[in-house]
N, CA, C and O atoms as CSV, one atom per row, in Angstrom:
chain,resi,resn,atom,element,x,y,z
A,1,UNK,N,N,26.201,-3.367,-2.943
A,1,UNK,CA,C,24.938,-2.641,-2.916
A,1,UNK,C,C,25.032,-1.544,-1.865
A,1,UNK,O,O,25.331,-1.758,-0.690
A,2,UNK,N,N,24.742,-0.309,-2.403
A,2,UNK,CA,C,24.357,0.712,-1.178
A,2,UNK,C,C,23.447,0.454,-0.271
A,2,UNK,O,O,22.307,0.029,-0.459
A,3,UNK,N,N,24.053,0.760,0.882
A,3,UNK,CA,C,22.127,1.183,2.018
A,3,UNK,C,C,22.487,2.715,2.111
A,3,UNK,O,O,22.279,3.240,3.205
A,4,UNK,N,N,22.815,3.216,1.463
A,4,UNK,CA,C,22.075,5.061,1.370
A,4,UNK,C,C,20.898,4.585,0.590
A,4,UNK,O,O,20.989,3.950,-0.461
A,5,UNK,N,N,19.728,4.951,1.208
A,5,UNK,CA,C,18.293,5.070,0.926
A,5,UNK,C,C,18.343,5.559,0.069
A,5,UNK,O,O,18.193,5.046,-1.040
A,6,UNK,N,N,18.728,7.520,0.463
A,6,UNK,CA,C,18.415,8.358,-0.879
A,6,UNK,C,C,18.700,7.831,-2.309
A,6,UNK,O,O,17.948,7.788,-3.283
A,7,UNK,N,N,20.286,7.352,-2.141
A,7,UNK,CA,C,20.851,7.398,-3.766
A,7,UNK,C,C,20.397,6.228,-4.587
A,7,UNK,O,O,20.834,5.996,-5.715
A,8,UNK,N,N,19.281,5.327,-3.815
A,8,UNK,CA,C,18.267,4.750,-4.753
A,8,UNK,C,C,17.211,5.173,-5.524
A,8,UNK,O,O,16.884,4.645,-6.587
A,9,UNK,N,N,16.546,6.329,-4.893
A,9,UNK,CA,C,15.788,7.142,-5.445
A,9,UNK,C,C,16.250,8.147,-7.119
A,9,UNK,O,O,17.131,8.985,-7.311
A,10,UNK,N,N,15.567,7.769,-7.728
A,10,UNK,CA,C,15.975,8.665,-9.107
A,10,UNK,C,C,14.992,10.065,-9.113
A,10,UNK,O,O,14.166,10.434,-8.279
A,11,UNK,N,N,15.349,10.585,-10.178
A,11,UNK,CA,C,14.650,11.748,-10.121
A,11,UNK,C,C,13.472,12.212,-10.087
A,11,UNK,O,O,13.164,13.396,-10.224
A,12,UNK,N,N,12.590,11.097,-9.861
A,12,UNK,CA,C,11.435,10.634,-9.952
A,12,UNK,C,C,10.761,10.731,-8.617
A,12,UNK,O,O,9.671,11.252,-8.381
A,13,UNK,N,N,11.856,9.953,-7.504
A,13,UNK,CA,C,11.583,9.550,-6.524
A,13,UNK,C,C,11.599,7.887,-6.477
A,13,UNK,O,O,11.321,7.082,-5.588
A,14,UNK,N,N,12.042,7.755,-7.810
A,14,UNK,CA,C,11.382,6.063,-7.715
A,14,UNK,C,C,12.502,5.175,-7.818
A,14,UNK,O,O,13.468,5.284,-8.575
A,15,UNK,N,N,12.235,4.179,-6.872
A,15,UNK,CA,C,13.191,2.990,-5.936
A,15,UNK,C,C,12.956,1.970,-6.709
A,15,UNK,O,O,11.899,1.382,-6.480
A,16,UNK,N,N,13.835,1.439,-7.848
A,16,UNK,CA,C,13.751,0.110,-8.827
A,16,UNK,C,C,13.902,-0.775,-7.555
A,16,UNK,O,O,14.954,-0.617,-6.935
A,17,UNK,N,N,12.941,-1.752,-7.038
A,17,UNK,CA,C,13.599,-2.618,-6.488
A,17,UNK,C,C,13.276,-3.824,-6.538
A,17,UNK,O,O,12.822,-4.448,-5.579
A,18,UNK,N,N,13.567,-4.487,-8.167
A,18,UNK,CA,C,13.204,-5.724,-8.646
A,18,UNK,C,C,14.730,-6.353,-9.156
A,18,UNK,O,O,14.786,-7.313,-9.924
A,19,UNK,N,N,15.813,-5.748,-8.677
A,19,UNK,CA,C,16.502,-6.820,-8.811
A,19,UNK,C,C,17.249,-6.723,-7.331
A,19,UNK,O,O,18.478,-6.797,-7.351
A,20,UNK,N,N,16.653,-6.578,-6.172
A,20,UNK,CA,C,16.935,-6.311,-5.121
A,20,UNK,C,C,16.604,-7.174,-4.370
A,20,UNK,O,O,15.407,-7.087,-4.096
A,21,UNK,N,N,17.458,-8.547,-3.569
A,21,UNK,CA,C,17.282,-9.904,-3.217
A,21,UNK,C,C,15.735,-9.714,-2.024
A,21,UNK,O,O,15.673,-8.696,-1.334
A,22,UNK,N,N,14.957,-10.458,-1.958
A,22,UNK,CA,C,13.862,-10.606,-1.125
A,22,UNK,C,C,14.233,-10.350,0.296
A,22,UNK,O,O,13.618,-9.746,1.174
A,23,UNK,N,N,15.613,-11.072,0.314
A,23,UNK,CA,C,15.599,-10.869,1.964
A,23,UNK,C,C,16.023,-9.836,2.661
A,23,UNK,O,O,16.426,-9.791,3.823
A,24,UNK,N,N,15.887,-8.894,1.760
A,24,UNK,CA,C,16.475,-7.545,2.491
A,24,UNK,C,C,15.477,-6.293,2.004
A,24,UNK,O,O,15.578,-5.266,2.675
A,25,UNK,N,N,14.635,-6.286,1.028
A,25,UNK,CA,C,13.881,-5.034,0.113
A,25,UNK,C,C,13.082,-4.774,1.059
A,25,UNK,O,O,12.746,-3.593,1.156
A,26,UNK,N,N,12.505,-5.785,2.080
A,26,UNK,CA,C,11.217,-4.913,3.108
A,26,UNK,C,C,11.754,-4.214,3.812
A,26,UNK,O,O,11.171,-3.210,4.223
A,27,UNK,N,N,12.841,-4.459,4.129
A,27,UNK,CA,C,13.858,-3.618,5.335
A,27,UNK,C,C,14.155,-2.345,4.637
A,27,UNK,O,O,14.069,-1.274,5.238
A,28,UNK,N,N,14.470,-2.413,3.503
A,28,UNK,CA,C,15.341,-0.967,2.515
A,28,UNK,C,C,13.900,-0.488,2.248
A,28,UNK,O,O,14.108,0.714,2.415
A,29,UNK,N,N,12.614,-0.566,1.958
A,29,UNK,CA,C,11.272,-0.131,1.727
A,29,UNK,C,C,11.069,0.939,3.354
A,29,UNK,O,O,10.884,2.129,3.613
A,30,UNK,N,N,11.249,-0.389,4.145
A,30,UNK,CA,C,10.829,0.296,5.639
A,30,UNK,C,C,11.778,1.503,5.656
A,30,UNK,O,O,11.248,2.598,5.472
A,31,UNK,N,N,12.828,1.470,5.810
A,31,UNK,CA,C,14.080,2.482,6.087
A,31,UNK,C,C,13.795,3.244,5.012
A,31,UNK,O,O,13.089,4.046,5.625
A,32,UNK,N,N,13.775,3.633,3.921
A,32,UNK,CA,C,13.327,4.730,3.197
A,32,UNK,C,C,12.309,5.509,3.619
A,32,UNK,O,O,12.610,6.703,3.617
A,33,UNK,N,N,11.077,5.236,4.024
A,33,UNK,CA,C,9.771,5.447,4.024
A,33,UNK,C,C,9.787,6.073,5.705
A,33,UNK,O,O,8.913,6.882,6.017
A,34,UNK,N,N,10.898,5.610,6.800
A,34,UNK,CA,C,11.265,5.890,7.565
A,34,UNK,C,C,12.123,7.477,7.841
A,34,UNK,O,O,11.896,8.350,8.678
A,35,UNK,N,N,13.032,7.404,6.900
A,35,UNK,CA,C,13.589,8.406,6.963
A,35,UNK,C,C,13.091,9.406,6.110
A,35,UNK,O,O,14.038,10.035,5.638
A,36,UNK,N,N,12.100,9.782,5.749
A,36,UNK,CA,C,10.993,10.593,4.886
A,36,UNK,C,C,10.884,11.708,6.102
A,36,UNK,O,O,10.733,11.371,7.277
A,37,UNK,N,N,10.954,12.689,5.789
A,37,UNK,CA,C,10.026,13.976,6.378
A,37,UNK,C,C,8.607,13.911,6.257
A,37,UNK,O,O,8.247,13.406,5.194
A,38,UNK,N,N,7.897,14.189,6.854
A,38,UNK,CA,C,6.295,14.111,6.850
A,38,UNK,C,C,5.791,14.953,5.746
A,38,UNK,O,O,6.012,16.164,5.753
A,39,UNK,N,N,5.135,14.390,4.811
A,39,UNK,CA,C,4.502,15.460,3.993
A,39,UNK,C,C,5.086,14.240,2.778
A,39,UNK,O,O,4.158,13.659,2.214
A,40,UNK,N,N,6.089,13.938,2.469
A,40,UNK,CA,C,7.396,13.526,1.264
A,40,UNK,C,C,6.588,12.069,1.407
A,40,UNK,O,O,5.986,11.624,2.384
A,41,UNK,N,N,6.836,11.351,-0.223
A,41,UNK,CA,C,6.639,10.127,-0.229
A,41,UNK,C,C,7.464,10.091,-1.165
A,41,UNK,O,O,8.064,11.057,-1.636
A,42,UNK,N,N,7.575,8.482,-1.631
A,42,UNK,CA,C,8.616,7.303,-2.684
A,42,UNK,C,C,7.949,6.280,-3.368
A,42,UNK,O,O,7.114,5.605,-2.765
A,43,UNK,N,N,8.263,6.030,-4.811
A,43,UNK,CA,C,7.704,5.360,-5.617
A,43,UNK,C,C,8.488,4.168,-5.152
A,43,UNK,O,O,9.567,4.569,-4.716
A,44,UNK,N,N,8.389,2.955,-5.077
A,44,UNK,CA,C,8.968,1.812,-5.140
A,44,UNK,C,C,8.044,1.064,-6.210
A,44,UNK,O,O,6.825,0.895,-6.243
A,45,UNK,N,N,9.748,0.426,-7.633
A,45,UNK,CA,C,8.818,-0.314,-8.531
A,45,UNK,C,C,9.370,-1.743,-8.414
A,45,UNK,O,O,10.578,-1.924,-8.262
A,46,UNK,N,N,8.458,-2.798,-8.485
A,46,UNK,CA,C,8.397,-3.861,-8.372
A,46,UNK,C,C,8.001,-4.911,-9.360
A,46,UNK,O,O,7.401,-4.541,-10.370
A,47,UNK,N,N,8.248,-6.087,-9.196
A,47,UNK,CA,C,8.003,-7.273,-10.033
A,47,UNK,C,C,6.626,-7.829,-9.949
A,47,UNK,O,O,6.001,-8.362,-10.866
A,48,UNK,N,N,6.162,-7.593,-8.478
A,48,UNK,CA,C,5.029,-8.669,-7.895
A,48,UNK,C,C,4.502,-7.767,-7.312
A,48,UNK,O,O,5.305,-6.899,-6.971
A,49,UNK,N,N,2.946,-7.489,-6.899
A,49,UNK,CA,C,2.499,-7.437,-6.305
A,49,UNK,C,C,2.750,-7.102,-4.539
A,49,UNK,O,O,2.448,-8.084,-3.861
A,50,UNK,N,N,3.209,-5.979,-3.776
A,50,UNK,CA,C,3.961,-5.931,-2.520
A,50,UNK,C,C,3.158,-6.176,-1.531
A,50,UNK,O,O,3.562,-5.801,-0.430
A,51,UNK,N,N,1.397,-7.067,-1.612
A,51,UNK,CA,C,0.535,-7.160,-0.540
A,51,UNK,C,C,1.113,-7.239,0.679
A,51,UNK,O,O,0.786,-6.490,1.600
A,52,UNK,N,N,2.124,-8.259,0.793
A,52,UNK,CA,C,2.394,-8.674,2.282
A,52,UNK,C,C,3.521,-6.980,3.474
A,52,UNK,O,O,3.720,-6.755,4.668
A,53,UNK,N,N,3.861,-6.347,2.252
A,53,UNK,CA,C,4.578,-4.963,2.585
A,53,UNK,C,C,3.368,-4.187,2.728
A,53,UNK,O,O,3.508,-3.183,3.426
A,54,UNK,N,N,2.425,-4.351,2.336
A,54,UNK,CA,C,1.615,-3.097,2.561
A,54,UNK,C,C,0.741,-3.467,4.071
A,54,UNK,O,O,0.433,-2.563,4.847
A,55,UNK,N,N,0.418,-4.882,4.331
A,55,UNK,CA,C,0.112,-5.184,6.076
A,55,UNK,C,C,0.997,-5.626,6.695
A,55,UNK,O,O,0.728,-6.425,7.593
A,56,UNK,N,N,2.215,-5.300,6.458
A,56,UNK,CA,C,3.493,-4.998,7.611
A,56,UNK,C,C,3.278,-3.698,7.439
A,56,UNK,O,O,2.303,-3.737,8.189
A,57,UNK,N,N,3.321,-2.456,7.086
A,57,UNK,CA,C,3.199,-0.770,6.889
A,57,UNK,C,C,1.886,-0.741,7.832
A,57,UNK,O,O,2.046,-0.252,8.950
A,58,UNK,N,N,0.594,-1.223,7.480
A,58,UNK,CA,C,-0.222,-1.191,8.438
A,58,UNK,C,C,-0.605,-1.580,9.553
A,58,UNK,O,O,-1.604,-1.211,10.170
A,59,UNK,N,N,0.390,-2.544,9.928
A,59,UNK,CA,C,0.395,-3.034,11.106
A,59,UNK,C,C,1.464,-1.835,12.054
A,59,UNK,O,O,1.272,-1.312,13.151
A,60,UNK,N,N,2.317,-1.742,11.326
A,60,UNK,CA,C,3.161,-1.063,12.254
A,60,UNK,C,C,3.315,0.531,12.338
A,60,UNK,O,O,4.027,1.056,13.193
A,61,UNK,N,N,2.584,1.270,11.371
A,61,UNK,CA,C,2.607,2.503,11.083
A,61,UNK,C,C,0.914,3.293,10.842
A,61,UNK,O,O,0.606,4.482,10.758
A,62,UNK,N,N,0.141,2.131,10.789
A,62,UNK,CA,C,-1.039,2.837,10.501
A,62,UNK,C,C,-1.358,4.139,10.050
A,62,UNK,O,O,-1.058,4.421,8.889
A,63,UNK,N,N,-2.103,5.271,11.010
A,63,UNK,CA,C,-2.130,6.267,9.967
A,63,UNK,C,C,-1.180,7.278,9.837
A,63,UNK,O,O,-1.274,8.461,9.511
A,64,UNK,N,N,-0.173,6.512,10.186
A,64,UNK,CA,C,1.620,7.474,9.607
A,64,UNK,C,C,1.482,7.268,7.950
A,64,UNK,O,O,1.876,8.162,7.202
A,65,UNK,N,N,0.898,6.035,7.426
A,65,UNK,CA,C,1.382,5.921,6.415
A,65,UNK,C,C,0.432,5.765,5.064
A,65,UNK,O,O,-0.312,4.788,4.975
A,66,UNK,N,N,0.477,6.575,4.214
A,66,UNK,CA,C,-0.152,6.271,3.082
A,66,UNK,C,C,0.056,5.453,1.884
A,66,UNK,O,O,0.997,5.886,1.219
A,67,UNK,N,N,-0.326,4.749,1.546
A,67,UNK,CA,C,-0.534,3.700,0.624
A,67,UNK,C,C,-1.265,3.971,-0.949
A,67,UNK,O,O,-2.477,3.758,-0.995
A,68,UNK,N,N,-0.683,4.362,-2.040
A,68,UNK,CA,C,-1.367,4.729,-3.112
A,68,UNK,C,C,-0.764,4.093,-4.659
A,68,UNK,O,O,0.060,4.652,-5.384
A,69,UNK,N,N,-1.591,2.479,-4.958
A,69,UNK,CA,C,-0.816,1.789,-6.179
A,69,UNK,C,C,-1.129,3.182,-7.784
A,69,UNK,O,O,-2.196,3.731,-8.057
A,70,UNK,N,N,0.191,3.346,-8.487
A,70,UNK,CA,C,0.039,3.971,-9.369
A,70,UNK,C,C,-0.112,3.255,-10.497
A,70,UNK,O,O,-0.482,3.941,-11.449
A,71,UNK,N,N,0.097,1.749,-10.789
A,71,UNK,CA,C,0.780,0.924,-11.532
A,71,UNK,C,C,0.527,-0.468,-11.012
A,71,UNK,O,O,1.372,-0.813,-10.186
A,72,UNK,N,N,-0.494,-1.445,-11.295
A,72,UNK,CA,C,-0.653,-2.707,-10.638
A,72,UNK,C,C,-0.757,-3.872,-11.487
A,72,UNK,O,O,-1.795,-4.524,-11.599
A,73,UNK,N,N,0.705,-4.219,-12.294
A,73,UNK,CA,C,0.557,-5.286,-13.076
A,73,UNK,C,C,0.251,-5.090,-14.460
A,73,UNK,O,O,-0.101,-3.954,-14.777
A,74,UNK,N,N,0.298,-5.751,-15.125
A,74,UNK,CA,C,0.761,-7.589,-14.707
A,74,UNK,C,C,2.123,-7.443,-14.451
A,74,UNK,O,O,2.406,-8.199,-13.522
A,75,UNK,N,N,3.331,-6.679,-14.930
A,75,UNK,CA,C,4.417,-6.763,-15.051
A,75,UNK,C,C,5.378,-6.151,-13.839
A,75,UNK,O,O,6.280,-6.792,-13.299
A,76,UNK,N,N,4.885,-4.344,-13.418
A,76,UNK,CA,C,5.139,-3.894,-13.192
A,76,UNK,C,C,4.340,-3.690,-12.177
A,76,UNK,O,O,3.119,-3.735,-12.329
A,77,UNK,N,N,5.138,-3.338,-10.525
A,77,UNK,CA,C,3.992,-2.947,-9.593
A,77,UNK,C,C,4.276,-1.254,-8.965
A,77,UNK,O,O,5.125,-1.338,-8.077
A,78,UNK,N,N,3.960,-0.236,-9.106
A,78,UNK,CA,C,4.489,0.990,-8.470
A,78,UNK,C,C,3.588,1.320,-7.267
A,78,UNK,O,O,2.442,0.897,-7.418
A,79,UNK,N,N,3.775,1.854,-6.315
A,79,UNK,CA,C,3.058,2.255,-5.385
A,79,UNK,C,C,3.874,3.379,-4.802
A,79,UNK,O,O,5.062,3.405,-4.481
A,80,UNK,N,N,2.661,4.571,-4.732
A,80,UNK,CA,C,3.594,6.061,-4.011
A,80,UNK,C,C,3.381,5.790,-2.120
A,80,UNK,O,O,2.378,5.736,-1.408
A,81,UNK,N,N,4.220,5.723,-1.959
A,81,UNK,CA,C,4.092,5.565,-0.467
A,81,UNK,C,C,4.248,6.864,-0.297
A,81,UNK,O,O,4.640,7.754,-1.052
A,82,UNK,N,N,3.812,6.849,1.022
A,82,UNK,CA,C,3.498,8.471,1.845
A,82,UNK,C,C,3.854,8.894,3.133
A,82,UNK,O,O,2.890,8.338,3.658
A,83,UNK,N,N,4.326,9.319,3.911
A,83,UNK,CA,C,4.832,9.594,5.405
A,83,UNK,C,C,3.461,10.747,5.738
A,83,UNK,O,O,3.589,11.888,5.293
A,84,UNK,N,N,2.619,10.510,6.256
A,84,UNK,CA,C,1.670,11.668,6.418
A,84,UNK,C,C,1.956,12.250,7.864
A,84,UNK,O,O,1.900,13.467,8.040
A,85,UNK,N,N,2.267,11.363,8.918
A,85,UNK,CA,C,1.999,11.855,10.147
A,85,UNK,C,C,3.658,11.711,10.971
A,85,UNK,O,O,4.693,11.295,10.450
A,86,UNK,N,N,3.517,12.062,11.981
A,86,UNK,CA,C,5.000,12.243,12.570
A,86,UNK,C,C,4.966,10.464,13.449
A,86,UNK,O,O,4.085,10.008,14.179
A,87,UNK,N,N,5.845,10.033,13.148
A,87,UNK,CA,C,6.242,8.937,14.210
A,87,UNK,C,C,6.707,9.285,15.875
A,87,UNK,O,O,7.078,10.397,16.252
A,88,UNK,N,N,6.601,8.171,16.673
A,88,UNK,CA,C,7.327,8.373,17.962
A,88,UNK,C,C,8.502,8.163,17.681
A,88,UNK,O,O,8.910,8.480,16.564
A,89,UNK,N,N,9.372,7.557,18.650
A,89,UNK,CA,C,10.683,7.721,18.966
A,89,UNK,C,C,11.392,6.141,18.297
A,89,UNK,O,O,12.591,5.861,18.296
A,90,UNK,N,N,10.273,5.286,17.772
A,90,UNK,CA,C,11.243,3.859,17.085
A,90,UNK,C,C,12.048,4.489,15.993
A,90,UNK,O,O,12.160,5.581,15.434
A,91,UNK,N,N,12.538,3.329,15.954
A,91,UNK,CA,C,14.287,3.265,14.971
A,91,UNK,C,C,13.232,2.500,13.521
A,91,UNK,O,O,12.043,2.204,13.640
A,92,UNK,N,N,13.924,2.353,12.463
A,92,UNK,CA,C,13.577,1.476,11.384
A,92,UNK,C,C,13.791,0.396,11.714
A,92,UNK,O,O,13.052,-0.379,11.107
A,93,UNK,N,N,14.756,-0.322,12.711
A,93,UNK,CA,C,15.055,-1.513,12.894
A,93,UNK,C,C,13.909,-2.161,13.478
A,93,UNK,O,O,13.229,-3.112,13.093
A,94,UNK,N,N,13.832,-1.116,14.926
A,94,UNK,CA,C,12.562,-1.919,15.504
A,94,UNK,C,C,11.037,-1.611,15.124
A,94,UNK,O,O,10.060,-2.179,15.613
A,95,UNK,N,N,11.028,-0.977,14.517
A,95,UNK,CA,C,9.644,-0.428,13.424
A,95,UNK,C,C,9.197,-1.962,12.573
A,95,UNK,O,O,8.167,-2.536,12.928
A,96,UNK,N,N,10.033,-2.523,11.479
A,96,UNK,CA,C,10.174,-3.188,11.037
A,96,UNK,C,C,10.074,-5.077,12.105
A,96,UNK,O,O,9.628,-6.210,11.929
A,97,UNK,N,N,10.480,-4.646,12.673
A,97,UNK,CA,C,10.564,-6.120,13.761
A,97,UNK,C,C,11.694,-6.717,13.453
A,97,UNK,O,O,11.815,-7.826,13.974
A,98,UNK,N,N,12.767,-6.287,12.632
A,98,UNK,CA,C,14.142,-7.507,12.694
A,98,UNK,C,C,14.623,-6.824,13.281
A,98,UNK,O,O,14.591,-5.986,12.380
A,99,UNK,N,N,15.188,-6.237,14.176
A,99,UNK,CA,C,16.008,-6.053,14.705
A,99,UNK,C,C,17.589,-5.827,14.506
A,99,UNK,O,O,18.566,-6.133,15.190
A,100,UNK,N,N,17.403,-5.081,13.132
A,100,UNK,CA,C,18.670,-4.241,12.495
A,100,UNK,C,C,19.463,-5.400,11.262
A,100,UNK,O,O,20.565,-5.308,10.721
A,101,UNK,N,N,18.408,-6.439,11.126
A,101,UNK,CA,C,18.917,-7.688,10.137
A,101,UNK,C,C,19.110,-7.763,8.706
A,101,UNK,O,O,19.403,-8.832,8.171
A,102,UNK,N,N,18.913,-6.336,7.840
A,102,UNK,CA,C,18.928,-5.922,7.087
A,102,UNK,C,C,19.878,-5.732,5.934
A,102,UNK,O,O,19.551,-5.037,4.972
């Protein structure tokens, strides 16, 4: 599996990441959405529902980050994430809270 962020993205912008093991997709979500220029967002499509990703994003990014479901079920979950505002000086690692475990 790649961790180049970008070359998950299709021409779309959009990040299939339903066959992408659990214990690593919040980390590759965070780090994408991380390395965004301000203004730029990413579709990530999903199996389930990403509630528990969207209050880790708000816990740790608040109004850096926009949140907008395009697509909510039953099957399919899309959401355009958004980089609106400039971050300080954290890494994705420690943004995220694992500590580069990814």
């Amino acid at each position: 599996m790649t961790t180049d962020t970008a070359s998950l993205l299709d021409t779309n912008k959009v990040m299939d990441v339903r066959a992408i093991p659990c214990s690593i997709k919040h980390g590759l979500i965070i780090r994408t959405w991380f390395e965004l220029p301000v203004g730029d967002y990413f579709i990530p499509l999903n199996d389930r529902d990403p509630v528990p990703l969207y209050h880790q994003f708000a816990a740790e990014f608040g109004a850096a980050v926009q949140w907008e479901y395009l697509e909510r079920g039953p099957h399919d979950f899309r959401i355009k994430i958004s980089k609106v505002k400039a971050l300080g000086a954290a890494s994705p690692a420690s943004a995220c809270g694992c500590r580069g475990q990814h």
